[in-house]
C-alpha positions in Angstrom: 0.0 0.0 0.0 1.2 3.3 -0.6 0.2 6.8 1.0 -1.2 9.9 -1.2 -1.5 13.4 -0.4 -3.2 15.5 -2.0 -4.9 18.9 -2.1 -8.8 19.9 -3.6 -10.5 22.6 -3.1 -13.4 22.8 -0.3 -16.1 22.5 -2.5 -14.4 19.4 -4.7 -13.8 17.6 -1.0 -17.6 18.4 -0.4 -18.2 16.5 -3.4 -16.3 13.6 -2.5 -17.1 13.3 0.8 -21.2 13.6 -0.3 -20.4 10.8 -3.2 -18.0 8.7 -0.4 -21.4 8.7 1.9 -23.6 8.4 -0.7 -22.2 4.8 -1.3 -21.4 4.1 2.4 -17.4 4.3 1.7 -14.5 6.3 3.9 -13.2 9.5 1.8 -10.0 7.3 1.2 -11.5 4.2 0.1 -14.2 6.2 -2.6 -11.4 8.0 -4.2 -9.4 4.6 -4.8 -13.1 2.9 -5.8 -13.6 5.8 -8.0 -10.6 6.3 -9.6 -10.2 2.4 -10.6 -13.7 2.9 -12.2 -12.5 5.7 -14.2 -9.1 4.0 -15.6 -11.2 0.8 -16.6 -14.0 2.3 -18.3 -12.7 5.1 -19.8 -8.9 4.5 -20.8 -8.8 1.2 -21.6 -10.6 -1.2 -24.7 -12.4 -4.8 -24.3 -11.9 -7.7 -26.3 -14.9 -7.0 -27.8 -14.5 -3.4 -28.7 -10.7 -3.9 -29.9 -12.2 -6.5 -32.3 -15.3 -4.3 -33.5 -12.4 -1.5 -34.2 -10.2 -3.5 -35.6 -12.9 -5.0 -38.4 -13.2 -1.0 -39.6 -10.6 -1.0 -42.3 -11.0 2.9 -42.5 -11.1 3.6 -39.2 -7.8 1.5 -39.0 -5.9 3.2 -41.5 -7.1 6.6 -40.5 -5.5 5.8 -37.4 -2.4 4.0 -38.7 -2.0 7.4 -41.2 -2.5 9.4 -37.6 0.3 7.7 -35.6 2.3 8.4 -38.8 2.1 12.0 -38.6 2.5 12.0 -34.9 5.7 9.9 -35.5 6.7 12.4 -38.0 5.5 15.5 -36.4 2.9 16.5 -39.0 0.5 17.8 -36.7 -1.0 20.8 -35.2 -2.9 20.4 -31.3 -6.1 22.6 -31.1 
């Protein structure tokens, strides 16, 4: 286990601490709760998803043409 410190503004600990009761959880154990729920539905792919993308020959080499530019710094952030 590892410790964390960090700092949030009143009103962001207000929210946490309403959503921490709100499922019956201590402040520290809601943030790690919420924060695993975050990183697996938001950042990663399933199986299933991965294969659905991967059957979209477009989509695949619009993103294959992407990571070229990237690679080659042909690109502008907006």
């Amino acid at each position: 286990m590892k410790t964390v410190t960090m700092r949030v503004d009143d009103s962001v600990y207000q929210m946490i601490a309403l959503a921490a009761s709100g499922e019956r959880r201590n402040i520290s154990n809601f943030i790690e709760y919420a924060t695993l729920q975050y990183l697996s539905s938001a950042q990663y792919v399933d199986n299933a998803e991965m294969a659905e993308i991967m059957t979209d020959k477009e989509l695949v080499e619009n993103l294959k043409r992407g990571f070229e530019e990237v690679k080659n710094g042909e690109y502008t952030i907006v």
